[in-house]
TILUM-122243 format. One record per residue (C-alpha): x, y, z; residue number from 1; residue in one letter. Coordinates in Angstrom, 1 decimal, padded with zeros to 4 digits. Layout:
// residues N
[atom [X, Y, Z], NUM, 'A'];
...
END
This chain:
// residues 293
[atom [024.0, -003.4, 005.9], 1, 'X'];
[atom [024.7, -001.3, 002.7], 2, 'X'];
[atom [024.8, 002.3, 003.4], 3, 'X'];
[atom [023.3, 004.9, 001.1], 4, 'X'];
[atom [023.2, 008.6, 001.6], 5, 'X'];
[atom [020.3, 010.5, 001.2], 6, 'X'];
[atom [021.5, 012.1, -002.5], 7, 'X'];
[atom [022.3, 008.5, -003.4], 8, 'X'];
[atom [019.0, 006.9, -002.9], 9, 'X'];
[atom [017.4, 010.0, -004.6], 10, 'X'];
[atom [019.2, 009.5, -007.4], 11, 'X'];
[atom [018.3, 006.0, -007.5], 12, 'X'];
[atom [014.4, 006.6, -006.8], 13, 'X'];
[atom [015.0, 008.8, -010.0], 14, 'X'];
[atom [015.8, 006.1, -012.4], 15, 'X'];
[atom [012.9, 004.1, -011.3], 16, 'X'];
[atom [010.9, 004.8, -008.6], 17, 'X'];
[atom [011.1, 004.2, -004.8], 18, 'X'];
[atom [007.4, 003.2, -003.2], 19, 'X'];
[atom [006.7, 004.4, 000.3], 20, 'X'];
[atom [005.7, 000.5, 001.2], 21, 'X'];
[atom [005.1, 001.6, 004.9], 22, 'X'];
[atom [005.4, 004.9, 006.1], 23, 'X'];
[atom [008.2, 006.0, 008.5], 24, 'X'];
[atom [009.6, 002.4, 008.2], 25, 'X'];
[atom [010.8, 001.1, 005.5], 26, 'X'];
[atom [010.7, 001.8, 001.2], 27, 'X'];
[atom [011.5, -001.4, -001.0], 28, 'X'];
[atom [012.0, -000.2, -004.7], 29, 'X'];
[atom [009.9, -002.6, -006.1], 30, 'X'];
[atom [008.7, -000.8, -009.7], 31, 'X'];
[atom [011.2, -000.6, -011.9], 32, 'X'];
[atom [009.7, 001.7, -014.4], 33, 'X'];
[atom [012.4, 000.6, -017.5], 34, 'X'];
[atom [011.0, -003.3, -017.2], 35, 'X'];
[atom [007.2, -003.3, -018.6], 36, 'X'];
[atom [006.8, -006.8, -016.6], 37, 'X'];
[atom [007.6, -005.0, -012.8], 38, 'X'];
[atom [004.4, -004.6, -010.6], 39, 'X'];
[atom [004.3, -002.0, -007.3], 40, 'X'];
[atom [003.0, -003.8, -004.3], 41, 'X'];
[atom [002.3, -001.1, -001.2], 42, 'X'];
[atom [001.0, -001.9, 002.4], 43, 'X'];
[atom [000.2, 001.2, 004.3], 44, 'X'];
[atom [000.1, 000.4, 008.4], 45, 'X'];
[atom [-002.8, 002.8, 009.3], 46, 'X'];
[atom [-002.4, 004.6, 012.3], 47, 'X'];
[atom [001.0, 005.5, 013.1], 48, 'X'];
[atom [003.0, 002.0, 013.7], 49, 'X'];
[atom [005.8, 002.7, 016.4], 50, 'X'];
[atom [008.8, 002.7, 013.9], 51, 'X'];
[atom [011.4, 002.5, 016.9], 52, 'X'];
[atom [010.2, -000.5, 018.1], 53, 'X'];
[atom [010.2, -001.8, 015.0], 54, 'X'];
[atom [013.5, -001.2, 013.6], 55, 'X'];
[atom [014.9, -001.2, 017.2], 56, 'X'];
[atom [018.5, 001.0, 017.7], 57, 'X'];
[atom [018.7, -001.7, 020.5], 58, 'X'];
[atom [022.5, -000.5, 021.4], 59, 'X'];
[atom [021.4, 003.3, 021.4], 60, 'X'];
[atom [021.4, 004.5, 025.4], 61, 'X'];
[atom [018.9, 007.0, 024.3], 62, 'X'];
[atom [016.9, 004.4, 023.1], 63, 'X'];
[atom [016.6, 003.0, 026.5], 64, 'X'];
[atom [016.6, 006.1, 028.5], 65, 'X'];
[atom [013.0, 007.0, 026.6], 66, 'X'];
[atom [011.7, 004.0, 026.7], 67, 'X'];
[atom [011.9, 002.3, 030.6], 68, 'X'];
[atom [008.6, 000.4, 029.9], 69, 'X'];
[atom [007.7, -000.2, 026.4], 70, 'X'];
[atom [011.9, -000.3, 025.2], 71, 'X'];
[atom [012.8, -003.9, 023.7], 72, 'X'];
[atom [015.2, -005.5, 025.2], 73, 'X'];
[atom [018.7, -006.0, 023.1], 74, 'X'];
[atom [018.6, -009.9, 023.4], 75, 'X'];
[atom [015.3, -010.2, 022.1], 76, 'X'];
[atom [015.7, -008.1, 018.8], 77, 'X'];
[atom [016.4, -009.9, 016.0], 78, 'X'];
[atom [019.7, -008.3, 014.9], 79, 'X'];
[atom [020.4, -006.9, 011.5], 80, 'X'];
[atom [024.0, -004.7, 012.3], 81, 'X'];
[atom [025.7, -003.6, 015.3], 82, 'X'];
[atom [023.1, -000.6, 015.5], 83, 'X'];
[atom [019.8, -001.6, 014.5], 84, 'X'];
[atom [017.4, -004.9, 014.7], 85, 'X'];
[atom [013.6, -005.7, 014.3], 86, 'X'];
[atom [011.0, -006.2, 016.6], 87, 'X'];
[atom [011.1, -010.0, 017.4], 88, 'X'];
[atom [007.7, -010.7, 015.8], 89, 'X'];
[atom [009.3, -009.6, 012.3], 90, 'X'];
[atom [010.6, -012.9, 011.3], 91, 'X'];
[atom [009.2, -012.9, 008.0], 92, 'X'];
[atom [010.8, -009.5, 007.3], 93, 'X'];
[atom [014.3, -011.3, 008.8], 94, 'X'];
[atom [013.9, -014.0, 006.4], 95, 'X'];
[atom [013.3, -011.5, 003.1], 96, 'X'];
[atom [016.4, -009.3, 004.8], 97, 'X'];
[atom [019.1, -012.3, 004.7], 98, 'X'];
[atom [018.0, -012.6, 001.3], 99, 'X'];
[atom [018.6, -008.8, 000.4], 100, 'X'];
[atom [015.3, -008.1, -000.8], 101, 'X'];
[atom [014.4, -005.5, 002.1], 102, 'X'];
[atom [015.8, -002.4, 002.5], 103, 'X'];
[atom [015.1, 000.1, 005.1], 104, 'X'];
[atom [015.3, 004.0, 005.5], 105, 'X'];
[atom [015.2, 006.0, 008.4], 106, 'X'];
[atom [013.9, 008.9, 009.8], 107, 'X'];
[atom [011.2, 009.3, 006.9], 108, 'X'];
[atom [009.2, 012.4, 007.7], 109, 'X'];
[atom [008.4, 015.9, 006.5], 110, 'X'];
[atom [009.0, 019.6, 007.5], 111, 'X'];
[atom [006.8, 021.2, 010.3], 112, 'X'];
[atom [005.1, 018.4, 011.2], 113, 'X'];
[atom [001.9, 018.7, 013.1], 114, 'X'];
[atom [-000.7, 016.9, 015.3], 115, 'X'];
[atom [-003.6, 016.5, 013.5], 116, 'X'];
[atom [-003.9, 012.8, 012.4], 117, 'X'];
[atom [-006.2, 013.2, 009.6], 118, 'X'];
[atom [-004.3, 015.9, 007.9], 119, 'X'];
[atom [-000.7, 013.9, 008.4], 120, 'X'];
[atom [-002.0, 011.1, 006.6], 121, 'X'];
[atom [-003.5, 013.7, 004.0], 122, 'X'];
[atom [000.2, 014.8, 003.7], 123, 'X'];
[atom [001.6, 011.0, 003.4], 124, 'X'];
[atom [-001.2, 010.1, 000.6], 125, 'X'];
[atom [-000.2, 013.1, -001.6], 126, 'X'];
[atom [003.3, 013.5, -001.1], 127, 'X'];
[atom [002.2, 017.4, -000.6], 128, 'X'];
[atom [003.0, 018.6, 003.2], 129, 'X'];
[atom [001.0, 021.5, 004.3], 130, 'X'];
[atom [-000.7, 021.5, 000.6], 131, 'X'];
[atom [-003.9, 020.8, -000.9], 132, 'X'];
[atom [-003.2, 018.8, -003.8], 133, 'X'];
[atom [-006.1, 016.6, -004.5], 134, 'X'];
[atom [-004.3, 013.4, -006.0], 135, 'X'];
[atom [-002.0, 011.1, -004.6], 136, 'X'];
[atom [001.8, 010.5, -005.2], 137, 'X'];
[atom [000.7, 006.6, -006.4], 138, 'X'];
[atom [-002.0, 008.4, -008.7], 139, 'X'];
[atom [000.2, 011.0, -009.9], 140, 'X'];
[atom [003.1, 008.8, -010.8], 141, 'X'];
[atom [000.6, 006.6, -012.7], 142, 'X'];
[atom [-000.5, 009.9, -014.6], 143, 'X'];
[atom [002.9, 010.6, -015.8], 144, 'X'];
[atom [004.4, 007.1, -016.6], 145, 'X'];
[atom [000.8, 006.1, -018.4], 146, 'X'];
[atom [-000.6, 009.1, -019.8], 147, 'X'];
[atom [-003.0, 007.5, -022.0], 148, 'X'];
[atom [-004.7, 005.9, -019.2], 149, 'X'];
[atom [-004.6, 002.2, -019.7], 150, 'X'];
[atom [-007.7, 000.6, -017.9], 151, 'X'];
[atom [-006.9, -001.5, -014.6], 152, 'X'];
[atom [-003.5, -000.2, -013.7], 153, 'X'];
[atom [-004.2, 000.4, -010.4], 154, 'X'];
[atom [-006.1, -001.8, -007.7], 155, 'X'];
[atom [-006.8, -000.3, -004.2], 156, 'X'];
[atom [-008.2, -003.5, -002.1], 157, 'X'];
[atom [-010.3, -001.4, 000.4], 158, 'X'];
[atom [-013.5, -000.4, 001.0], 159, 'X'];
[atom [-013.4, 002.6, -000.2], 160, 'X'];
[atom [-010.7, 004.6, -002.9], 161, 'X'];
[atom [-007.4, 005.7, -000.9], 162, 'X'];
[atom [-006.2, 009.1, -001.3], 163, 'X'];
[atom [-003.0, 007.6, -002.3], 164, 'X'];
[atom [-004.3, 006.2, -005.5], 165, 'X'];
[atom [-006.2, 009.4, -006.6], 166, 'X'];
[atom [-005.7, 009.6, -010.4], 167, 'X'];
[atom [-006.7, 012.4, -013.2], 168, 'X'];
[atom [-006.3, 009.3, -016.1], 169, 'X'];
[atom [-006.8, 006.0, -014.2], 170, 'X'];
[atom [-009.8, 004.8, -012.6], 171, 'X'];
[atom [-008.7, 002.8, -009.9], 172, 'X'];
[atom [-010.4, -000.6, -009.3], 173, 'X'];
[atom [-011.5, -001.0, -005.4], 174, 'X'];
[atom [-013.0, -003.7, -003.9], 175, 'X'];
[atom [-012.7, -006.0, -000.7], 176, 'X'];
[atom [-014.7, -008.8, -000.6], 177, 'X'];
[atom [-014.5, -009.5, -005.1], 178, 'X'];
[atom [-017.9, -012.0, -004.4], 179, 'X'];
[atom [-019.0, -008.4, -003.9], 180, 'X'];
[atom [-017.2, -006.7, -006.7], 181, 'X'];
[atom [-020.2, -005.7, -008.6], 182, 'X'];
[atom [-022.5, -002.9, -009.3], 183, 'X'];
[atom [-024.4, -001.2, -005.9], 184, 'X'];
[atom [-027.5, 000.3, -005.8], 185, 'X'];
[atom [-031.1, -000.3, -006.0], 186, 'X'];
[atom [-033.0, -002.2, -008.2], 187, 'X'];
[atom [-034.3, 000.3, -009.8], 188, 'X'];
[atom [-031.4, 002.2, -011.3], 189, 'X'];
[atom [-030.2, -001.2, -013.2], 190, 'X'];
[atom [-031.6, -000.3, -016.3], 191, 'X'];
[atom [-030.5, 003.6, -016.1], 192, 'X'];
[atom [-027.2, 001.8, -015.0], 193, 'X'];
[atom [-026.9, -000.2, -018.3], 194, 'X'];
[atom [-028.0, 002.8, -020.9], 195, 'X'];
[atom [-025.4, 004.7, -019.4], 196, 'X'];
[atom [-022.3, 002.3, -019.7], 197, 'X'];
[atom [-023.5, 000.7, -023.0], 198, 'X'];
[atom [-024.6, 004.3, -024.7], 199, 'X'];
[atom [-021.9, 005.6, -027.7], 200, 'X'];
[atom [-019.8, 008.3, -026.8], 201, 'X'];
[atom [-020.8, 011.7, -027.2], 202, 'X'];
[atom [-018.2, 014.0, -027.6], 203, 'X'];
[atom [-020.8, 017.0, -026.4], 204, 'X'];
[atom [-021.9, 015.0, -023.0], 205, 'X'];
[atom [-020.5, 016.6, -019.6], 206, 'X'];
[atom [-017.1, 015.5, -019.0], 207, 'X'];
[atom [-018.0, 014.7, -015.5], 208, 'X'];
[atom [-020.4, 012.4, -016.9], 209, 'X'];
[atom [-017.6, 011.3, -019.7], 210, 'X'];
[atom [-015.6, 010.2, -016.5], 211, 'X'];
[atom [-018.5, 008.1, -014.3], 212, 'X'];
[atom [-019.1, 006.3, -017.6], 213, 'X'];
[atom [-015.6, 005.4, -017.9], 214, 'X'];
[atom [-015.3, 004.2, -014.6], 215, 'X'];
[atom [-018.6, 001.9, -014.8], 216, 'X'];
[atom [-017.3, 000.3, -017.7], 217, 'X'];
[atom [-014.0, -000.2, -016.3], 218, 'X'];
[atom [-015.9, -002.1, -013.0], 219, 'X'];
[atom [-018.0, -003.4, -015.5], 220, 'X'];
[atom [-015.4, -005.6, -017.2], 221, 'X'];
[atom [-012.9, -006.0, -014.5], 222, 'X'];
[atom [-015.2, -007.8, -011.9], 223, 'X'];
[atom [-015.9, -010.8, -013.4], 224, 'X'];
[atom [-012.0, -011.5, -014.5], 225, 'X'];
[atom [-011.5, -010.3, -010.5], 226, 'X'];
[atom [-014.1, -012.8, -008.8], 227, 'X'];
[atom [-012.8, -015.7, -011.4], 228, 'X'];
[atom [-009.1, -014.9, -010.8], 229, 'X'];
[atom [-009.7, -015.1, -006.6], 230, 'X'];
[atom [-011.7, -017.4, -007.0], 231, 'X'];
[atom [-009.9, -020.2, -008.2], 232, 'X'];
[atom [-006.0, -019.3, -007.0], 233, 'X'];
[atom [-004.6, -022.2, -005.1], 234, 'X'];
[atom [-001.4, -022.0, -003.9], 235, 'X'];
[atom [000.9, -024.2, -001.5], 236, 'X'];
[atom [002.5, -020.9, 000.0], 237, 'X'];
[atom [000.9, -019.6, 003.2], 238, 'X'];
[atom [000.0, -016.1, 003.8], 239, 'X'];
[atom [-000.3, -016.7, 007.9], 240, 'X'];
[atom [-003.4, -016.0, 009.6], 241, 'X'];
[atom [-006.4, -016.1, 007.9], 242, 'X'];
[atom [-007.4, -013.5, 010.8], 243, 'X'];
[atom [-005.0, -011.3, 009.9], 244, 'X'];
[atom [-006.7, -008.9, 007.1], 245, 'X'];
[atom [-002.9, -008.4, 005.1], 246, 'X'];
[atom [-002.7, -011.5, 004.5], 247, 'X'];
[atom [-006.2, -012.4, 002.9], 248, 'X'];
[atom [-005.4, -009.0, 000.8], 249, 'X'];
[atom [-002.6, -009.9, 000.0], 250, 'X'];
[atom [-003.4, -013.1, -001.3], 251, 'X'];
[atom [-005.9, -011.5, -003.1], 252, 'X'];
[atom [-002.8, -009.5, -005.0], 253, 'X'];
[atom [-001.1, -012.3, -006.0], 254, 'X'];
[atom [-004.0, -014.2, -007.5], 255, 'X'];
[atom [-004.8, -011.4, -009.3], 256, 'X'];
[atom [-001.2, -011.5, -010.7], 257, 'X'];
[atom [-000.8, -014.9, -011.2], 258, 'X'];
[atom [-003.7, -014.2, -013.8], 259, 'X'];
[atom [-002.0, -012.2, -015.2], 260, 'X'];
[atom [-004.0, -009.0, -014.5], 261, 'X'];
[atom [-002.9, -006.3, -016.1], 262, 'X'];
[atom [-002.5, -004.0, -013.0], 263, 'X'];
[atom [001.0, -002.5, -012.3], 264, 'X'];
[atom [000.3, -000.8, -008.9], 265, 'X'];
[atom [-001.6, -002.3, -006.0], 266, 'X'];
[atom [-002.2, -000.9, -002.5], 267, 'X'];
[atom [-003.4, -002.3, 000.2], 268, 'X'];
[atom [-003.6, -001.3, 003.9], 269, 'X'];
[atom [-003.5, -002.7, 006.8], 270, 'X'];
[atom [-005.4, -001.0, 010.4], 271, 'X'];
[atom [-005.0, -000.9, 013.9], 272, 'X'];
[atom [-001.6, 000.5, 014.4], 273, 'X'];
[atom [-003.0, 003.6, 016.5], 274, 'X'];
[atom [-001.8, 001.7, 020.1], 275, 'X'];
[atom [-001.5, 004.6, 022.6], 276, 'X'];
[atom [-002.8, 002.1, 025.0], 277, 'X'];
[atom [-001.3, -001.4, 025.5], 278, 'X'];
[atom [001.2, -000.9, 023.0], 279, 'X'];
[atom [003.6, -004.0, 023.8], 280, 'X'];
[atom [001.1, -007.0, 023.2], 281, 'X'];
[atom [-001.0, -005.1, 020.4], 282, 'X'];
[atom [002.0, -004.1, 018.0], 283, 'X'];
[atom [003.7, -007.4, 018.7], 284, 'X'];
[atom [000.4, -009.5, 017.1], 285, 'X'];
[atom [000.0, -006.8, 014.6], 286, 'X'];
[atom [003.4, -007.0, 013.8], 287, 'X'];
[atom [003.6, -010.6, 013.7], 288, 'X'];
[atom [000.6, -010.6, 011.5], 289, 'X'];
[atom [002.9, -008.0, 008.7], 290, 'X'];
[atom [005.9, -010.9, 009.0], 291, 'X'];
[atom [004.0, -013.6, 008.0], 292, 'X'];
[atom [002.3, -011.4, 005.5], 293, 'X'];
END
């Protein structure tokens, strides 16, 4: 295991950038922000995964002391040094390690931290702590490296737009199911629907209405290159358990880029993490579920 300092992977997240891919537990730098051709890839486990049964200190005899019930035992962890291992269900995660193309931080947090779940995960989407900002660190970033706003740079596969994503210049595609990726609403508003997205610009309308227009459009002509690209990807590799929501989102990613899709940041989550009660046999299947992911 390499060891970095904290000022040493700082300075490295500041030559490119370092994605939180899952809070608390580990940050791959996967967006190198010199190479046009690098795309950012983050999975969020929603609900506060158990980070020390996950990357286990399995020879710490504090460790142990804490944890009489729900501690791992050492022989079952799948070792990665003399200090630390992962949770036995994380073979996937083993496999990308040997290859060096995981890397894992610890002790990811942020001053003062408090109880209330909603506002924590508030704080990890923005990046702000005990702030109000009102876009997220992904959206922000975007903002600064692409100013000009380039459609379809970010795709949040959800059903509904992450706080993380949160942009001033991007319109983030979001969609779940793409045979669904298409305009809502009532019949009725269909016509009103296509004035407004096919009407010239008008450099005295609202800019709040500027901005819905924009963002019609941009679902406009992304769904149908979405639906066809998902559509028809076939690939040998498996993703594990069609069950398992990660990996049908995250098949969705790469048929997306396997088109060729223009988008340089996608974001997926994946639920269920929030195991105050039968933690052991629900974070190993959830966990199992993120290693063949």
């Amino acid at each position: 295991m390499t060891r970095l300092t904290r000022r040493e992977l700082l300075r490295a997240g500041a030559a490119g950038c370092v994605g939180a891919g899952l809070p608390g537990l580990w940050r791959q730098s996967a967006l190198a922000m010199s190479d046009p051709g690098r795309v950012l890839v983050v999975v969020e486990l929603s609900g506060g995964n158990d980070g020390l049964n996950s990357v286990v200190p399995w020879s710490n005899d504090a460790y142990r002391r804490a944890r009489p019930a729900i501690g791992l035992e050492p022989q079952a962890v799948l070792k990665l040094d003399d200090e630390f291992g992962l949770h036995p269900r994380l073979l996937g995660l083993r496999e990308l390690w040997e290859q060096q193309r995981v890397a894992i931080v610890h002790g990811c947090g942020y001053p003062d931290p408090i109880r209330s779940h909603f506002s924590a995960m508030a704080y990890w989407h923005t990046g702000v702590p005990h702030g109000g900002e009102p876009l997220g660190w992904l959206g922000r970033g975007a903002d600064a490296r692409w100013p000009a706003g380039p459609t379809n740079t970010i795709v949040n596969i959800a059903q509904r737009e992450t706080l993380a994503v949160r942009s001033e210049r991007h319109a983030p595609i979001v969609f779940s199911d793409p045979k669904q990726f298409a305009r809502a609403g009532s019949p009725g508003s269909a016509g009103v629907y296509r004035r407004m997205t096919r009407r010239a610009e008008d450099p005295q309308a609202s800019p709040n209405l500027a901005f819905l227009r924009d963002i019609a459009r941009t679902a406009d002509r992304s769904s149908g290159i979405v639906r066809d690209a998902i559509a028809s990807y076939d690939s040998p590799v498996s993703y594990g358990s069609p069950a398992a929501s990660l990996s049908q989102d995250l098949r969705k990613v790469a048929a997306l880029m396997s088109a060729d899709f223009p988008a340089r940041i996608y974001y997926v989550a994946m639920g269920g993490f929030d195991t105050h009660g039968s933690q052991l046999p629900t974070q190993q299947n959830l966990l199992m579920y993120l290693g063949d992911a």
